[in-house]
C-alpha positions in Angstrom: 135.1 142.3 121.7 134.3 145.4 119.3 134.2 144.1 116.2 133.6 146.6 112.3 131.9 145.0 109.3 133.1 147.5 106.6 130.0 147.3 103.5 126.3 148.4 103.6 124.4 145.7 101.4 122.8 142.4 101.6 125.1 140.4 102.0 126.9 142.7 105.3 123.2 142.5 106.7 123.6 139.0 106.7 126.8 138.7 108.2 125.7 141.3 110.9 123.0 139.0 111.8 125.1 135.8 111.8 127.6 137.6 114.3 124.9 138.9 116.8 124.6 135.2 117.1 128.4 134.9 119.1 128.5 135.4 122.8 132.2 136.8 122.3 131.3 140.1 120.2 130.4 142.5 122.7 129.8 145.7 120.3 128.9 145.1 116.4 129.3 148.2 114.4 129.4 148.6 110.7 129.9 151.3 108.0 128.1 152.4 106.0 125.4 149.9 107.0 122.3 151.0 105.7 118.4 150.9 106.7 117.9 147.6 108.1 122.0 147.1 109.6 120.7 150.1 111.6 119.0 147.8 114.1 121.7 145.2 114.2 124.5 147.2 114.4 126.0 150.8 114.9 126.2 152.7 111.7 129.6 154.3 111.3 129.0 157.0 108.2 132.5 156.1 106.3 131.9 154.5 102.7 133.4 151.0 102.6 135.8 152.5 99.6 137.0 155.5 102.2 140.1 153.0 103.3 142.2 155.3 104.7 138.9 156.7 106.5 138.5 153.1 107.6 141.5 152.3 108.8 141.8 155.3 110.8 138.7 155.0 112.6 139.3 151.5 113.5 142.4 152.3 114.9 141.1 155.2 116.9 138.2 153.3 118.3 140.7 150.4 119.2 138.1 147.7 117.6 139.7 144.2 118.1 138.9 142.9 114.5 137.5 144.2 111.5 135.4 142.3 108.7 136.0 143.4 104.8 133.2 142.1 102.9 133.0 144.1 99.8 135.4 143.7 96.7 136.3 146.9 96.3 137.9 147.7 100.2 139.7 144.2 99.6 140.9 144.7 96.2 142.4 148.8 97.3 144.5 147.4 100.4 142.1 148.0 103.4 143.2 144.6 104.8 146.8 145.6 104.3 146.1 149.1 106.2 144.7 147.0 109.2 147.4 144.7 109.4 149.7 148.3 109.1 148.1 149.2 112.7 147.9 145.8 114.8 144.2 144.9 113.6 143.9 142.0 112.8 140.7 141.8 110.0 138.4 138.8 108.0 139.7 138.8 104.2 142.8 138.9 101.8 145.4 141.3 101.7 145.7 143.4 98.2 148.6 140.8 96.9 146.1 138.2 97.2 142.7 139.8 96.3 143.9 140.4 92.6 142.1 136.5 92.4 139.0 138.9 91.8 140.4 142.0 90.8 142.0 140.9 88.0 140.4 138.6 85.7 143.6 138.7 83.8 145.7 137.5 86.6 142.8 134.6 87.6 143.3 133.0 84.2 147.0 133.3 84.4 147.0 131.6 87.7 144.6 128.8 86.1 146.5 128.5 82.8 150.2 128.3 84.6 148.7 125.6 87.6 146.2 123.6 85.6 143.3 124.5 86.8 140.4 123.6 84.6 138.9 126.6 83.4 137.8 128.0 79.8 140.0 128.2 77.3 140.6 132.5 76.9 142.7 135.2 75.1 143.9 138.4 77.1 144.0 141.7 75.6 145.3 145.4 76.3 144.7 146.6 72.6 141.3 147.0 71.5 142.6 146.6 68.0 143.7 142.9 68.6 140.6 142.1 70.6 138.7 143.1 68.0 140.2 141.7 65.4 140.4 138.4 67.2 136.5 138.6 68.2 135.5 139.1 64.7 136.4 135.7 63.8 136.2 133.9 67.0 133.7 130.7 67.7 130.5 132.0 69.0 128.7 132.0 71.2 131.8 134.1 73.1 132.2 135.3 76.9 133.9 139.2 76.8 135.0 139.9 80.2 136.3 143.4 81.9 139.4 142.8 83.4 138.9 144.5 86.9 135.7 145.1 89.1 132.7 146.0 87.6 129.8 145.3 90.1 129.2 141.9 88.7 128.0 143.5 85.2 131.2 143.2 83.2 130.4 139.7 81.7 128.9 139.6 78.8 127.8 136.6 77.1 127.7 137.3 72.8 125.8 135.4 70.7 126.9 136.6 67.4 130.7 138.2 66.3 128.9 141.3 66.1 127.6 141.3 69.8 131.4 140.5 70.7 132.9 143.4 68.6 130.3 145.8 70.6 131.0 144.4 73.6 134.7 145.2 73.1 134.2 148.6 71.8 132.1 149.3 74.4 134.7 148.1 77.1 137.8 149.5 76.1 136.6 152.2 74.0 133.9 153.5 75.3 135.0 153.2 79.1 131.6 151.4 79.9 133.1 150.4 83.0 136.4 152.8 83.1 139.7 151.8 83.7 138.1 147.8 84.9 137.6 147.5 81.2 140.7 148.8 79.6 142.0 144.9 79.4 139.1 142.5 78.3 139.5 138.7 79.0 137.4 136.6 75.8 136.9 133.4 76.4 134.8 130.4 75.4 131.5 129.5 76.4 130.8 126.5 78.3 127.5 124.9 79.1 126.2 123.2 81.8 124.7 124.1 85.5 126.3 126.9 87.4 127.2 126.2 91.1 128.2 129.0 93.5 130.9 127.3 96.2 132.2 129.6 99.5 134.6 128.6 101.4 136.4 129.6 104.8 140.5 129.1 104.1 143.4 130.6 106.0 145.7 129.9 103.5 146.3 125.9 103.5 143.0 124.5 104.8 139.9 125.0 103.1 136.3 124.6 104.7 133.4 124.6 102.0 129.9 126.2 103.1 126.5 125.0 101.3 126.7 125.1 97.7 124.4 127.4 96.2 122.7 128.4 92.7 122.6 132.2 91.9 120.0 133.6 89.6 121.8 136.3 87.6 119.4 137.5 84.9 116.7 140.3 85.6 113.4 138.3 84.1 112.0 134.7 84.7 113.2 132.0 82.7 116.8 133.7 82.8 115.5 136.6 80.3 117.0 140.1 80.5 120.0 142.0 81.6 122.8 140.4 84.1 122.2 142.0 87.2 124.2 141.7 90.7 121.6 138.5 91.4 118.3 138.3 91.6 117.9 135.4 94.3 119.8 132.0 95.5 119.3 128.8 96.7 121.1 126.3 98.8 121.8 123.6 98.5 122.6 123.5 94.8 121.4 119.6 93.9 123.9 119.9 91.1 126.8 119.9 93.8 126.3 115.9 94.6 129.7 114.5 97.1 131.3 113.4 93.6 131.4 116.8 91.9 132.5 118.3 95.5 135.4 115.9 95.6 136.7 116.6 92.1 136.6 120.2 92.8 138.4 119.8 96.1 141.2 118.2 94.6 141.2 119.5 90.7 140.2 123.2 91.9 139.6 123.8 95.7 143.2 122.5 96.9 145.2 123.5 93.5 144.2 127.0 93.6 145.5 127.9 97.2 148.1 126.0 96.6 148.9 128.2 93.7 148.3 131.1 95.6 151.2 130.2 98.1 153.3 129.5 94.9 152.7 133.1 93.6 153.6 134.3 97.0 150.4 135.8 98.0 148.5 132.9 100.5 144.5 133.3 100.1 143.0 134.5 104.0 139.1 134.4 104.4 136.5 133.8 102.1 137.2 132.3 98.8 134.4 132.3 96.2 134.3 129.6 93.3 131.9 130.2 90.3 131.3 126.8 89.0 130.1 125.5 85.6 129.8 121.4 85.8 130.4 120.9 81.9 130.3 117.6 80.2 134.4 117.5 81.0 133.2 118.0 84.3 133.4 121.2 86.6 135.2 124.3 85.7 136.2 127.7 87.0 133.8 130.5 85.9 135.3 133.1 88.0 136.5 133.8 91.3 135.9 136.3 94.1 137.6 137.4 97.1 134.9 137.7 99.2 131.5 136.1 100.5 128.9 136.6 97.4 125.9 138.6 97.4 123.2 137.3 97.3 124.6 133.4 97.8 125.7 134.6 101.3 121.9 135.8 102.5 121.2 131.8 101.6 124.1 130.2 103.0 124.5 131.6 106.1 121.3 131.0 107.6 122.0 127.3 107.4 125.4 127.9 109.2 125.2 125.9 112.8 129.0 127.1 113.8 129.8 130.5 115.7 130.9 132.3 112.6 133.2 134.8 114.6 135.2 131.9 115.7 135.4 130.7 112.4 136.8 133.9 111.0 139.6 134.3 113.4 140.9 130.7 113.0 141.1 132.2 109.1 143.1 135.1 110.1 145.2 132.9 112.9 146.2 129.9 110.8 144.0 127.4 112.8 140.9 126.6 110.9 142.0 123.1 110.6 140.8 122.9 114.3 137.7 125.0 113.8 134.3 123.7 113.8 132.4 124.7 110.7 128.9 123.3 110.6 125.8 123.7 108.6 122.5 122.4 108.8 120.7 119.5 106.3 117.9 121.9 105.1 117.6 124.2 102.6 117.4 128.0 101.9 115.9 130.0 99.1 116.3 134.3 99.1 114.0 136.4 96.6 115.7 139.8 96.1 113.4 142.4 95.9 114.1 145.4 93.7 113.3 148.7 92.4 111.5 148.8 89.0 114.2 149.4 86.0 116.8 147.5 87.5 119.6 147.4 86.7 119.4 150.1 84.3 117.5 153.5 85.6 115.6 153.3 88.6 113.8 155.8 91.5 114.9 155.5 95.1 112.7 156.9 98.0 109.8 154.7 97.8 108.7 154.0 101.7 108.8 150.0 102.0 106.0 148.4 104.3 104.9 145.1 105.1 108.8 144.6 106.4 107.3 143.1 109.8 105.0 140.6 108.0 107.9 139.3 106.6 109.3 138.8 109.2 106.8 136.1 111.1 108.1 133.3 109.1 111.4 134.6 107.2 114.6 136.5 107.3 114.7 140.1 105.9 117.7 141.5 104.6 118.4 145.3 103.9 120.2 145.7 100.7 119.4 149.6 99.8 117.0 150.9 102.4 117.6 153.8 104.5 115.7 155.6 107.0 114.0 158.9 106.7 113.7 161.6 109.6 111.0 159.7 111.4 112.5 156.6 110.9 110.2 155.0 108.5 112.4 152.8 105.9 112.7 153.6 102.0 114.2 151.9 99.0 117.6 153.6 98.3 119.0 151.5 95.6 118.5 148.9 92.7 118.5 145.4 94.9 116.1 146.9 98.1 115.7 143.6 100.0 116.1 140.2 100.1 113.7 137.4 101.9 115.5 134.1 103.2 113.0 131.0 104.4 114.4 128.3 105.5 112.9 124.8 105.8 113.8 121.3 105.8 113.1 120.5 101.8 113.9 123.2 99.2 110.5 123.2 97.8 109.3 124.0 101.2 112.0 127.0 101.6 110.6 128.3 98.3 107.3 128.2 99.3 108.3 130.1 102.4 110.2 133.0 100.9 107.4 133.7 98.2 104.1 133.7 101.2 106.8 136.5 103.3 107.8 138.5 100.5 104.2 138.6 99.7 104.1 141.2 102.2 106.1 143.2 100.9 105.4 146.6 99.0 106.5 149.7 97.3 106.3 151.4 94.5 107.7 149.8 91.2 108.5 146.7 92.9 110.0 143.7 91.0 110.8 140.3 91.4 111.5 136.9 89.5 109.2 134.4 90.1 111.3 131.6 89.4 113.8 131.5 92.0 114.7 127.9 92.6 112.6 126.2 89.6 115.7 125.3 87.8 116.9 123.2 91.0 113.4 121.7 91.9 113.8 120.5 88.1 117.0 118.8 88.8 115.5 116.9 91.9 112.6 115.3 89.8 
């Protein structure tokens, strides 16, 4: 079969990789891919927001099925397009993508079905959300409304922080139209737990929890950023907190989705906080997560094609999915400055030394004219070890990425300590 992954980061690198593994794909393309997808996959030079582009050239090239891993392609209808021309594709239609694409709509959804989440205000008028912010409880959580690249969350400390972070949004167009409705909300405390899961609708399938590390600097210091590593499993996940979110979020939530009349297909993302009241929605997304999918899907046993055709079919309830008893850890390497200003063109070496004992993932790389790789974005790489005991799989991602170099490269140094804590 001639399968498209549509996306040219991390986490499509790792999905590329995961697919090579079933005997049933005959031809793996992928656009834009990038660098590393290069020797994975065929690079098809369409930009995963280019839907109409998309569509067509699936169509033309008669692929059999088509995998939408980014947000944005999900959230503008690509799915939908597909569908339009007989192909069938891995991920929700636009209906049901607004889960992600609208945190306005996600709260709704949890407000009218009772799904425990943070208590939250919606506005559309930055003169209310201001004047609401200025005497709100802090800390305070001001959200964009739409997609932002994972960097429209910000976390206030002080009224002050929130009143700039609502000027800022719906004002000053910081992230454009995504922030022309803001979504404030309390802050809740606890460990955060990252939760994919295969559904087609009615039966949900949970992979390996996992434990994103959002902030720039050790010790969870500096600027959000899209994430700068992940590990799996998260030891905060134990059976009893998965079975309260199965039936208090997991179950609830599709089952809302049916009731709103647009039924979840393909990879459902849950953002977890396990708060004193016990586990709550953070956020949701629409797709697999980047980087929690470079960690997660190594430890997948199960044909992962198969897997997401039963999601498009209606049959996952007789699919096998499968995952292994050990642990993951991915470091993300990335250009100096990130995720503020940063140079691009630096020639990466050391990739094959990784490689001995590790996983390397292309997350902005590209090849020049003589087919030497460079950096060509803020997240450049990420290095999965696996191993049978997290602490080993730590271990194991640090000695590869080791290897690694170029110029103005950074990287925390603490991926992981926070769960090896929680296992003392």
């Amino acid at each position: 079969m001639k399968v498209l992954v549509v996306g040219g980061g991390g986490r499509e690198h790792a999905i590329v990789k995961k697919l090579k593994e079933s005997k049933e794909i005959t031809v793996l393309y992928c656009a834009p891919g990038n660098g590393g997808i290069a020797a994975d996959a065929v690079c098809v030079p369409i930009k995963a927001t280019d839907v109409e582009a998309l569509a067509e050239y699936a169509a033309r090239e008669q692929m059999d099925y088509v995998v939408v891993a980014p947000d944005d392609p999900l959230c503008m209808g690509l799915v939908d397009r597909l569908s339009g021309r007989g192909i069938p594709a891995f991920g929700p239609d636009k209906a049901a993508a607004r889960i992600e694409g609208s945190k306005v709509f996600a709260k709704d959804l949890m407000r009218r079905y009772g799904i425990p989440t943070a208590r939250y205000e919606a506005f559309d008028d930055a003169r209310k959300a201001l004047a609401y912010v200025a005497q709100a409880r802090c800390p305070i959580v001001v959200k964009a409304d739409g997609l932002a690249l994972g960097k429209g969350v910000l976390i206030c400390q002080t009224n002050a922080e929130a009143e700039a972070a609502v000027d800022e949004m719906m004002r000053g167009g910081r992230f454009g139209a995504s922030g022309s409705r803001v979504v404030v909300e309390e802050f809740l405390e606890g460990p955060e737990v990252s939760v994919l899961c295969f559904t087609d609708g009615t039966t949900i399938r949970p992979m390996v929890a996992s434990m994103d590390h959002k902030r720039a600097l050790d010790g969870d210091e500096g600027l959000n950023t899209g994430g700068m590593g992940v590990i799996a499993p998260n030891p905060y996940y134990t059976p009893e907190v998965a079975q309260r979110c199965m039936e208090e979020i997991f179950l609830p939530t599709l089952e809302a989705m049916r009731r709103e009349g647009c039924p979840f297909r393909g990879c459902l993302y849950f953002g977890l906080m396990i708060t004193a009241d016990g586990p709550k929605v953070i956020e949701y997304n629409c797709r697999f997560g980047d980087p929690e999918t470079q960690a997660v899907l190594p430890l997948m046993q199960s044909d992962l094609f198969a897997v997401m055709r039963a999601t498009t079919d209606g049959t996952l309830e007789r699919a096998e999915v499968r995952f292994s008893g050990g642990a993951s850890c991915c470091v993300v390497l990335a250009s100096g400055g990130y995720p503020k200003q940063y140079e691009t063109g630096k020639p990466i070496t050391g990739i094959a030394g990784a490689e001995r004992n590790a996983c390397v993932y292309h997350a902005g790389t590209r090849l020049d004219g003589d087919g030497n790789v460079l950096t060509a974005g803020g997240r450049v790489l990420g290095v999965t070890a696996v191993a049978e005991t997290l602490p080993e799989a730590i271990r194991k991602a640090y000695a590869a990425a080791d290897h690694i170099h170029f110029d103005g490269l950074h990287r925390r140094s603490d991926i992981g300590a926070r769960a090896l804590k929680a296992l003392e």
